[in-house]
C-alpha positions in Angstrom: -36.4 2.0 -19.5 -32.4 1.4 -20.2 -30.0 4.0 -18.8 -26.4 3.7 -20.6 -22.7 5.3 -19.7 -20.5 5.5 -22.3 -16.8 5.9 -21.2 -17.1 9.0 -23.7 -18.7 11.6 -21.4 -22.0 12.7 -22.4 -22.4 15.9 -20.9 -22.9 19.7 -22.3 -19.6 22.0 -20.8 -21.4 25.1 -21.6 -24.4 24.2 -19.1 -25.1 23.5 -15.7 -25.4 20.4 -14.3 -29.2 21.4 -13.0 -29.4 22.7 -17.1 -27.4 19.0 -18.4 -30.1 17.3 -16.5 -32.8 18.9 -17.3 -32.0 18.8 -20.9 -32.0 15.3 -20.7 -34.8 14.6 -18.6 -37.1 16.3 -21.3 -35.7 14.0 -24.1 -36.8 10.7 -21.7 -40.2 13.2 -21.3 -40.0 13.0 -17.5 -43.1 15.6 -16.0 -41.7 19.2 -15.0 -42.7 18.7 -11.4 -41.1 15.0 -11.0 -37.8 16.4 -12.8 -36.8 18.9 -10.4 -36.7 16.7 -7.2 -34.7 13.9 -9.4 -32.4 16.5 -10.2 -32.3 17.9 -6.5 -32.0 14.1 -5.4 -29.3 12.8 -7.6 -27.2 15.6 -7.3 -27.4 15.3 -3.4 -26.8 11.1 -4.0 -23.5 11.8 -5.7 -22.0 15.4 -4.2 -22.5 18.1 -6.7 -26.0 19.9 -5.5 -23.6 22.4 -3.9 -22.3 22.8 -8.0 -25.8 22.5 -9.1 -25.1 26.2 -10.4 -21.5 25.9 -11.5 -20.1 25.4 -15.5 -19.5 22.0 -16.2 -16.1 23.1 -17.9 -15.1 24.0 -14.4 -15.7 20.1 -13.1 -13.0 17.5 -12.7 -12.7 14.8 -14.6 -14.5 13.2 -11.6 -17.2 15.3 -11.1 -17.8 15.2 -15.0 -18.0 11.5 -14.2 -20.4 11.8 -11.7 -22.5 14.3 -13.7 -22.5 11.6 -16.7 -23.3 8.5 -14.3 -26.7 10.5 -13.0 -27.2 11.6 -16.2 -28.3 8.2 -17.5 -30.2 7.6 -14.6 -32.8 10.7 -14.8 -35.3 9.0 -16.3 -34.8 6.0 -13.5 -34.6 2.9 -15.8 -34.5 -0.2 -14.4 -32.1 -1.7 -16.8 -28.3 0.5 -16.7 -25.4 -0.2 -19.5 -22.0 0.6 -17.8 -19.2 0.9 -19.8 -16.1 1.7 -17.9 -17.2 4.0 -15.5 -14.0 4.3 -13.2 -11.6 4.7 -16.0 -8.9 7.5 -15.4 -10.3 8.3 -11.8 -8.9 8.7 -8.9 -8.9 6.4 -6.1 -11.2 8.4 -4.0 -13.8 9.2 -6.9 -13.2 5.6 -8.3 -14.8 4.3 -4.6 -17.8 6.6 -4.6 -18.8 5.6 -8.4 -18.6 2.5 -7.4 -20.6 2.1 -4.2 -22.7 4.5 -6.3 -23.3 1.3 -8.3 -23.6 -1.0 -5.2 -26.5 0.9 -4.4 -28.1 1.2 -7.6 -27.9 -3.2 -7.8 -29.5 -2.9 -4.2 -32.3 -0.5 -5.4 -33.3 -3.8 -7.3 -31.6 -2.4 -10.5 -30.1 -4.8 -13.4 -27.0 -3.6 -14.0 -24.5 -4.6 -16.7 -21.3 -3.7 -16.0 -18.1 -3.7 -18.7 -14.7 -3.3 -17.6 -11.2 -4.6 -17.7 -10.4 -3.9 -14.4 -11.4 -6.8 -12.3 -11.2 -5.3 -8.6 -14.0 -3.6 -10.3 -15.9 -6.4 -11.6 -14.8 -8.4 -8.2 -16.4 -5.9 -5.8 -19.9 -5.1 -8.1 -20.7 -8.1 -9.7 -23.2 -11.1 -8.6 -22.1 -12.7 -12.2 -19.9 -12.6 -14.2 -19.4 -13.0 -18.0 -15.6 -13.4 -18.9 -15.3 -12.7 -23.0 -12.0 -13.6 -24.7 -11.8 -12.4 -28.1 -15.4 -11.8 -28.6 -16.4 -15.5 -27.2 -18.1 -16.0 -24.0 -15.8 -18.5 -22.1 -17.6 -18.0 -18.5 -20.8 -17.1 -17.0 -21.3 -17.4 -13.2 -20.8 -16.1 -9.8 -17.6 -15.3 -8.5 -17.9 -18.2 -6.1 -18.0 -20.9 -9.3 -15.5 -18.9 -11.1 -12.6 -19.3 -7.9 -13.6 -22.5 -7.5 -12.3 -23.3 -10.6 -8.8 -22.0 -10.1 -8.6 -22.2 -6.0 -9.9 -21.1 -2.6 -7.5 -17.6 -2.3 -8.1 -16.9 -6.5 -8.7 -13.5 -7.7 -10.5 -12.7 -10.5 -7.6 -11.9 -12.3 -6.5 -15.7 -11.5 -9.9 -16.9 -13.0 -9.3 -14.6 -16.2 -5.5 -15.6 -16.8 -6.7 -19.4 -16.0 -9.5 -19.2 -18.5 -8.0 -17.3 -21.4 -4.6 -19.2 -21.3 -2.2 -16.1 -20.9 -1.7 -12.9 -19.2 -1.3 -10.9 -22.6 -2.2 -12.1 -26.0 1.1 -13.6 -28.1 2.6 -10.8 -30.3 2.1 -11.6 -33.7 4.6 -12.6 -36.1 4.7 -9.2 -37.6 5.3 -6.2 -35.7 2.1 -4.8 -34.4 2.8 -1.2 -35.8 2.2 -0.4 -39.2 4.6 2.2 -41.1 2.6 3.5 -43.9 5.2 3.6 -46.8 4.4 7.0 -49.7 3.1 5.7 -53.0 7.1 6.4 -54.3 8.0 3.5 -51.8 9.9 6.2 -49.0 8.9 5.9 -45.6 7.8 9.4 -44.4 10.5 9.6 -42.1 
């Protein structure tokens, strides 16, 4: 019963979203009857039932992004995997997804979240796990977490705080590689 959404959209251009969802809902073996009023009910939930009947190749990035956040969700698992889900939207669809999300965490849903932008994480999450080079360096609420820096931090405070520096130090070396020919030229 685990829903995930991939920042790489997972949705067929060729079909509808009706057909997208339907295509999916038969691989999580959700009945014919119970299919069609998910469908009908989550693409009323997030504003495309009036596209139900459109190419996906026509959508915006945000309506693919819709399409792909509902997509996970017609089987209606309890446990949802969301990896960046408001990256490279704009403002206006970036709000909906994410009060989208608000409401799936009401509906009693365990979500898990990953992002790096922390108005994100700030507005949907009860706890928060902060990993710094593949360590777990915090797990709390939000409260806990301000409370270690100050009463007006933001999470961005708590992160720089935690991990010791707003960008990691630059190596020695240059970060770029120039691959060199076999002969020793550079291809350039």
């Amino acid at each position: 019963r685990i829903g995930a959404v991939t920042e790489k959209l997972i949705v067929y251009d060729r079909l509808t979203p009706i057909e997208n969802l339907k295509v999916f809902g038969r691989l999580y073996k959700v009945p014919g009857s119970e299919l069609s009023s998910r469908i009908e009910k989550l693409l009323k939930l997030v504003d495309l039932w009036e596209w139900r009947d459109s190419l996906v190749s026509n959508f915006s990035s945000g309506m693919r992004q819709r399409l792909n956040l509902i997509r996970a969700l017609i089987h209606d698992p309890e446990i949802i995997f969301l990896d960046e889900p408001t990256v490279g939207l704009d403002p206006a669809t970036t709000v909906n997804i994410r009060e989208f999300i608000a409401q799936l965490s009401q509906e009693g849903r365990t979500i898990i979240l990953t992002t790096h932008q922390m108005e994100v994480a700030e507005k949907l999450s009860h706890r928060i796990c902060i990993i710094d080079q593949g360590t777990i360096i915090a797990l709390e609420t939000l409260d806990d977490l301000k409370a270690k820096v100050g009463p007006d931090a933001t999470l961005e405070d708590v992160f720089i705080k935690l991990t010791g520096s707003r960008m990691r130090d630059a190596p020695k070396k240059s970060r770029f590689f120039i691959p060199q020919r076999r002969w020793g030229r550079r291809p350039f």
